[in-house]
N, C-alpha and C positions, 0 to 999 in steps of 0.2 A: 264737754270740754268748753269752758267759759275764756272766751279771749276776746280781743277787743276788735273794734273797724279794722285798724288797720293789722292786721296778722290777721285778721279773716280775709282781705286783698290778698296779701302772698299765698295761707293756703289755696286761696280759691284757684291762683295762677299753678300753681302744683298741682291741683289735684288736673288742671289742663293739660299738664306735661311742657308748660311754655317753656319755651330753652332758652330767649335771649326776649329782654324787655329794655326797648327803644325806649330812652328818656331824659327830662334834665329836674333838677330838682328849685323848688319853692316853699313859702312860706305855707300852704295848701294841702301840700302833702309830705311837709315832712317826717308827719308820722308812719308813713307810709313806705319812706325811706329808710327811717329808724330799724323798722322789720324787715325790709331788703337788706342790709345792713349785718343781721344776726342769723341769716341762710346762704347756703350754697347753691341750694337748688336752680333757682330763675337767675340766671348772670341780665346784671344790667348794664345795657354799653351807654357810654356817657355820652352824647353828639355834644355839637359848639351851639346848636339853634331847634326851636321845637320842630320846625319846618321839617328836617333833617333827620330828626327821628324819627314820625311818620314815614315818612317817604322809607327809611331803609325799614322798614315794618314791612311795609306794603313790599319792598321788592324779596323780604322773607318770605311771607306767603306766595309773589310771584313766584319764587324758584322752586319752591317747596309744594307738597300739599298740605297745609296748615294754617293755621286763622296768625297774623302777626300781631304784636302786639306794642303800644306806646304807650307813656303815662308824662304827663303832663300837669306843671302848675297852672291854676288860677289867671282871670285875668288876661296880662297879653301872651302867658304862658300857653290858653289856649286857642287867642286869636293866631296866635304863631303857628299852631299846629293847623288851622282850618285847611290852607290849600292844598297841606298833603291830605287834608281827610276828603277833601273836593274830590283831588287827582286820583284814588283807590274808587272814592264813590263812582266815579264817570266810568271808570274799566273793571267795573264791580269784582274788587279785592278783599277778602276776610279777612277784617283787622277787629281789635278791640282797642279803643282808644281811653284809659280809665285819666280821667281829670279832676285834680281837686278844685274843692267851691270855698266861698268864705263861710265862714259859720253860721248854722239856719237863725240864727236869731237874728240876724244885720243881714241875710237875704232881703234887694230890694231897696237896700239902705244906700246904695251907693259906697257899700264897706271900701275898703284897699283890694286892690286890685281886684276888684268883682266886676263879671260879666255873665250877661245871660248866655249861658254855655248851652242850655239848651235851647233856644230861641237862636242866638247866631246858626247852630248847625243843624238847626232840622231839615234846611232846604238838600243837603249834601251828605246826609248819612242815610243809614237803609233805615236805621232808629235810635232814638236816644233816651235815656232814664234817668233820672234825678232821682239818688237815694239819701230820704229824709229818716231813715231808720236804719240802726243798726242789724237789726234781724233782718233785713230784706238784702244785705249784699247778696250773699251767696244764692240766693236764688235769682238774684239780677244778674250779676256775671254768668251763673249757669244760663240762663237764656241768651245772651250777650253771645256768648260762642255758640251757642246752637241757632240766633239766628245770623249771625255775620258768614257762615260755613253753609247754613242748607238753605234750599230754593235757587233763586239769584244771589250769588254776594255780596256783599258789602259791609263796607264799616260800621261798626255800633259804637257808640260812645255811652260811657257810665261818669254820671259826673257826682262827685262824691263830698260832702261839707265835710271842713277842718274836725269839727265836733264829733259829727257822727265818725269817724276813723280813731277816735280817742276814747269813746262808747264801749263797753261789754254785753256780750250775749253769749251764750250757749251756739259751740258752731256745728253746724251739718250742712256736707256737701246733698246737693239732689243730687241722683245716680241717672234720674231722667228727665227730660219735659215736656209738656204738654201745653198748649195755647191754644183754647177755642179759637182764637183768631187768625190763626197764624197756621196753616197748613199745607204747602207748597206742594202742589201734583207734580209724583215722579215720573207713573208711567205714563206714557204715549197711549191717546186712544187706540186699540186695534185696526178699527175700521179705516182710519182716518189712516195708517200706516201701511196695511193693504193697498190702500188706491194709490198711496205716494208710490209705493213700489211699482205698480202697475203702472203707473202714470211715466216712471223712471224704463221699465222693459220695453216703453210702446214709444222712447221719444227718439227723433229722425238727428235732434241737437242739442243734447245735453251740456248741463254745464253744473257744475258743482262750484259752489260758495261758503269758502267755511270761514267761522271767525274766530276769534276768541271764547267763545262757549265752550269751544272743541279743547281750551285746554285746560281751562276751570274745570272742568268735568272731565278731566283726564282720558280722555276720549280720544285721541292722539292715534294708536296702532287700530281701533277699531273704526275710526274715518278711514285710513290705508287702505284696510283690509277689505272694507265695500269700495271702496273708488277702485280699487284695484281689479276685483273680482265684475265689474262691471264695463270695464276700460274706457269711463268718463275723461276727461279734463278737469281740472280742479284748479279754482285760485283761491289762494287764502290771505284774510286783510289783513292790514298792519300789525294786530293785535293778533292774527290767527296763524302768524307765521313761525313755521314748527309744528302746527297740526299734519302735515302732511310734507313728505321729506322735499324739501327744493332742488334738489339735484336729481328725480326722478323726470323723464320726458314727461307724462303726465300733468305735470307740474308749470301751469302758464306764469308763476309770480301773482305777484302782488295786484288789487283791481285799484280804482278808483284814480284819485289824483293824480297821485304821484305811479302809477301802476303801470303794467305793460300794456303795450299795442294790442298783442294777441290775448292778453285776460279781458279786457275792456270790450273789445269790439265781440268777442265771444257772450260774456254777459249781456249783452248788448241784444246778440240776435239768434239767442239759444231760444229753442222750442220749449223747454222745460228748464226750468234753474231750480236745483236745490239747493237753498240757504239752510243753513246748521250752525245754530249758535250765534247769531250775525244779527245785527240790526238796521241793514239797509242805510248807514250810514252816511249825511251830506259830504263828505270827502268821499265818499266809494263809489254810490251811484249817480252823484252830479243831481242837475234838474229832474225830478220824479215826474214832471210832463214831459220829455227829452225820454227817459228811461221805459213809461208807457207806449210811446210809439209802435212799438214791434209787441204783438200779438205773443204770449208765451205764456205756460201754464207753472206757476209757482208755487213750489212746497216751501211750508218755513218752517223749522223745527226751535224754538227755545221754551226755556223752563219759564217767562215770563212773559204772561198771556199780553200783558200792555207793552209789549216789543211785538207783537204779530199786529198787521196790516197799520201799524203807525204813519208811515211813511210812503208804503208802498202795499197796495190792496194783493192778497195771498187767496191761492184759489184753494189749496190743502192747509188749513195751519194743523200743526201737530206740539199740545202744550205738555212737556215732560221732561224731564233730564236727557242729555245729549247722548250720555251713554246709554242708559235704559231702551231710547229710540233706535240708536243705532244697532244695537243687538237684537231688536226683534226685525229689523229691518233685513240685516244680513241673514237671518234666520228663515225667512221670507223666499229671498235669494239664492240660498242654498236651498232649498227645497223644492226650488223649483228647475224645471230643464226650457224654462224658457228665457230667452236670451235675448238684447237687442242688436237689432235689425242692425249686421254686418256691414252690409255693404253703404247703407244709411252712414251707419260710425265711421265709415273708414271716409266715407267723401268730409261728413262733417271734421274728421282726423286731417285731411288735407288740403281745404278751406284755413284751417288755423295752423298748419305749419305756413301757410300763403302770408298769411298777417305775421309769422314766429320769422320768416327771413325777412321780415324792415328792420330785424338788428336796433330795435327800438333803445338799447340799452348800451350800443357802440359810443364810443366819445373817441376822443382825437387825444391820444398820450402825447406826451413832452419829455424828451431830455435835460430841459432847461428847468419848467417849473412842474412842483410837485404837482399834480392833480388827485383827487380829494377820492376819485372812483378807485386809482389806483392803489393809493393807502389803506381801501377795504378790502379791495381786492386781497393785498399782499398779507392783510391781517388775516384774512381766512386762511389764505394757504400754509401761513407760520402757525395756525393755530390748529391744522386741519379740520376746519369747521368744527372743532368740537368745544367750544369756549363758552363762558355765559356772556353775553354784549348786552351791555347797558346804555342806554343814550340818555343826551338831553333834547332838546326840540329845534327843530331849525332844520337846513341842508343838511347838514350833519346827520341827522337823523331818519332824514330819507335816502340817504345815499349806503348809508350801514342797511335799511332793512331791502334796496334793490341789488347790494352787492355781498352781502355776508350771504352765504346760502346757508338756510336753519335747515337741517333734517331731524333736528330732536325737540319736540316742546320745552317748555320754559327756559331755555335757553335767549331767548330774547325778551328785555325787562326795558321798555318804555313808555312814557305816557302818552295814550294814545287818542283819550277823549276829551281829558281838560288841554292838554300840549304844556304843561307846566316848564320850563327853563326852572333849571337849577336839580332836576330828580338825579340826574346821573351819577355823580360821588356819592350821594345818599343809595343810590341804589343799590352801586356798585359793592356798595359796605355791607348793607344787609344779604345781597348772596353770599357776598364771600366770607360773612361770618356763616352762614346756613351751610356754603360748599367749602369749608375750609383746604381741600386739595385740590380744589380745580382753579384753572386759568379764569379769570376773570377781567372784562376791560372794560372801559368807561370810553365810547364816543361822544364828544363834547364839540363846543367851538366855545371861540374865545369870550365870548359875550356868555352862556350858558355857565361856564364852569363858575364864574365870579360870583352869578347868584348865594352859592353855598362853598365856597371856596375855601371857610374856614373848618371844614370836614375835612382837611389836609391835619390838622391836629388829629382827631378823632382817629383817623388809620394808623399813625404817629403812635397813638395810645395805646392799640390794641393790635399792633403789628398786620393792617391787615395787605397784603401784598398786592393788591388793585394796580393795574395799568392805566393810562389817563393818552387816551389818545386824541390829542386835541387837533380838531383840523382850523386852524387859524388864518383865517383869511380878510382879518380886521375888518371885519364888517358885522352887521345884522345881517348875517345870509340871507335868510328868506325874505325878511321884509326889505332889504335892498335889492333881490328879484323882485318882488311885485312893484319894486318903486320904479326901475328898468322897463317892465314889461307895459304896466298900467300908467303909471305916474309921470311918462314923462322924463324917464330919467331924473328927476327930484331926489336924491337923496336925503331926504329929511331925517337929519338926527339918526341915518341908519349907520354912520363910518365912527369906530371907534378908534380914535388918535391919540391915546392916551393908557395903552397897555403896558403891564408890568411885564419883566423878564419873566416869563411863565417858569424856564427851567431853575433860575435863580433862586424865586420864591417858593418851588418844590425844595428847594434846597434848603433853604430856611428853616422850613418845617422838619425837617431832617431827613428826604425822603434824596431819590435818585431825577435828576433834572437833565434830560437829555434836547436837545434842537435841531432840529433838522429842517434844510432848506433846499439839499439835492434830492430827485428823484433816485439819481443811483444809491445815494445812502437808506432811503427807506425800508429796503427787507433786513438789512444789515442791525438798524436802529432797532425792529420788530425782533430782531430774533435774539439780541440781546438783552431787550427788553426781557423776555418770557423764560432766558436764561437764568435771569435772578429772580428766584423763586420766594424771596422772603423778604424783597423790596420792593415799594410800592416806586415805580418809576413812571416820570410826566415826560410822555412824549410831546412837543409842540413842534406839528410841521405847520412850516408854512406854507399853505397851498395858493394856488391860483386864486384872486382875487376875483375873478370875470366869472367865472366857475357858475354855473345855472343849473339847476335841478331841472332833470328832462327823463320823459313828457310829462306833462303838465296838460289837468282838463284844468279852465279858468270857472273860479266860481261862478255860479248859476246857467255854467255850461251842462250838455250832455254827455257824456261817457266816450260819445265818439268823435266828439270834437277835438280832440287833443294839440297840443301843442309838442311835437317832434324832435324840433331844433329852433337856432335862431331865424331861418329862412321863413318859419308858420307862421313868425310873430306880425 
């Protein structure tokens, strides 16, 4: 079958099974379009910005188990895309990003809108491919998904010239692949998962650490099922939250920064910590001199060997898929009638209910002004915690992952290692085209939603019924906390005096715009929100200005240093 570059691009996305391809079009790949164009198969949703389509890529494959995919012009078409291929690359998401190039002849030339597409993004993708020949797509996309999906994940980019996609070959999918170089170890050494276990049966203070591994690797009921069968403690980071249900006592929250009392000081002075899927992360464990101080024996479990003792020196590592480890782990456990030291667990069990009653997460409600803990609060309850919550970055974003309680993985889609402002509407759209019947909300602030605000078209277009729960509190939340706590009270450039009618300009778009400014109207506002099933409605409350994210460890602090309230400061 003799077809050309571009209709070799669409079958190759077919024979993926891709269901929905993030993009906007250009001079680059219009051919490419042409054959989008003359299929049903791959539906293409049109965004307003390349930025935008990336991002709801990425939160496709968040929601999902499946590599997401964008396609993008040339040029600033894909400098435009770069920060969402950053923000997948930093919380290692499976995307394929295919890009058109200018024509290999005027490669180099400085043509119209030519950019080193593979030079900008090699620092930020897992890998990338320039195809100078027509014969070689299909086998570059076929690796392109098999490597964005196995080992660690990440985005691949394929960057493709106008010419070559106008070109004829003879097409054949590969059915498999192979790469002398490229061969990602799944299982878990044995030995090395013996002793973790052992090392797990004999420890007086256990603590469990799970991150984000645990959900890429769908690993989600078989963490449960050992922390359960063990009766550890477990906190899981921002990224790992939904690996293990939140409303389980077991469950101390969130660590690190923004994290609880009881996870932190636990982490802090456990005999034993198993991390799973986690990278010891500068927001989670603070200063790794601060962190070293207390003697304890650490297993780390990830699929990439250059995430074990990076940061923090590991006395077991164990390099393997998360689920692979964990089921021979459990396997281990079940077969065995030895048990840890009871009465050891039950003091270390009441030790950390000692740190679980400082009520580390109590705040002071208002009948007068909204507070921002409450509006999450009230969204879980109206949603009963079973929603997808998507954020953008700021207060906002830490307050949705210390008050939404996750008990099901990928239900929670935010950027967690780049902190991109602007992912939230882009997110929100790529689940809820992947979940077309489920609830879906967007926590934002007022400064985040603007980033990409013209994605209010895009849901417009494609009817997509997304929630927009903006907690607005006309500021840079967070960088007008550090400018409070650090600065001096300076508020430099953080007070934004200059906002639109947020409900208005939903309305504009043609969307439902609702405002709220009492506390007593916010469950009323939520639960009519979630009542209209087929409109996308902009909540904007306005919350408490003063409002501070707490506790708070301060950068190049240690874990246990925390910041309480405003009395710590």
């Amino acid at each position: 079958m003799v077809l050309t570059g571009a209709e070799i691009v669409i079958r190759c996305l077919q024979e993926e099974k891709v269901e929905y391809l993030f993009g906007y079009p250009g001079g680059a790949v219009l051919h490419i379009y042409d054959e989008l164009f003359k299929q049903e198969k791959v539906r293409h949703v049109l965004v307003r910005h390349e930025q935008a389509a990336v991002h709801a890529a990425d939160a496709y494959a968040r929601s999902t188990e499946r590599v997401g995919c964008a396609l993008v012009t040339s040029g600033p078409g894909v400098t435009n895309a770069v920060t969402g291929i950053a923000t997948a690359y930093m919380d290692s998401i499976p995307m394929v990003i295919i890009s058109g190039q200018v024509p290999t002849a005027v490669i180099g030339q400085d043509a119209f809108q030519e950019v080193d597409t593979v030079g900008v993004t090699r620092p930020c993708v897992k890998h990338n491919m320039l195809v100078k020949d027509v014969k070689d797509i299909a086998a570059t996309i076929k690796k392109a998904f098999h490597i964005a999906a196995s080992g660690r994940p990440g985005p691949v980019l394929v960057d493709i010239p106008k010419d070559v996609t106008a070109q004829k070959c003879e097409f054949v999918y590969p059915k498999t692949v192979s790469m002398r170089s490229y061969n990602p170890v799944v299982k878990g050494h044995t030995g090395q998962i013996k002793k973790a276990v052992q090392l797990l049966l004999e420890a007086k203070r256990p603590m469990v650490y799970a991150g984000g591994g645990v959900i890429l690797s769908d690993s989600a009921e078989k963490l449960t099922k050992l922390v359960k069968a063990l009766g550890f403690p477990i906190t899981n980071t921002l990224m790992g939250l939904g690996g293990f249900p939140a409303t389980e006592k077991q469950s101390l929250g969130m660590p690190g920064m923004h994290g609880t009392y009881e996870a932190n000081m636990a982490m802090q002075y456990s005999d034993v910590l198993l991390a799973i899927g986690t990278r010891f992360d500068d927001r989670v464990i603070g200063n790794p001199a601060h962190f070293a101080q207390v003697a304890r024996k650490i297993i780390h479990i990830d699929i990439d060997p250059s995430s074990i003792s990076k940061r923090v020196k590991v006395d077991v590592p164990i390099v393997g898929n998360v689920g692979d480890v964990l089921d021979e782990m459990i396997k281990l456990v079940e077969g065995t009638s030895e048990r840890p030291d009871a009465e050891a667990l039950s003091t270390w069990w009441k030790q950390i209910d000692e740190w679980r009653a400082r009520d580390c997460m109590k705040y002071k409600n208002s009948d007068e002004i909204i507070k921002p803990q409450f509006v999450i609060q009230k969204l879980w309850e109206v949603t009963k915690g079973d929603a997808f919550i998507t954020s953008d970055v700021g207060q906002h974003q830490m307050w949705a992952a210390q008050y939404y309680k996750f008990d099901k993985p990928r239900r929670w889609l935010n950027s967690g290692g780049l902190g991109t402002m602007g992912v939230g509407m882009p997110y929100a759209m790529g689940c809820q085209l992947a979940h077309p019947g489920s609830p879906v909300a967007c926590v934002t602030g007022e400064a985040s939603i603007q980033m990409n605000i013209q994605e209010l078209s895009t849901c417009k277009q494609y009817r997509l019924p997304i929630k927009i729960v903006n907690l607005n509190n006309r500021y840079l939340g967070m960088v007008r906390q550090w400018q409070e706590f650090f600065h001096g009270n300076r508020y430099s450039e953080s007070y934004m005096d200059s906002l639109p009618n947020f409900a208005k300009l939903a309305e504009a778009y043609g969307h439902v715009g609702l405002e709220i400014d009492k506390p007593s109207d916010v469950e009323g506002a939520l639960r009519e929100a979630f009542k209209r099933k087929n409109d996308l409605v902009f909540l904007d409350f306005k919350i408490d200005q003063t409002e501070n994210v707490y506790p708070m460890v301060q950068g190049g602090k240690g874990l246990t240093e925390m910041i309480l309230s405003a009395e710590d400061l």
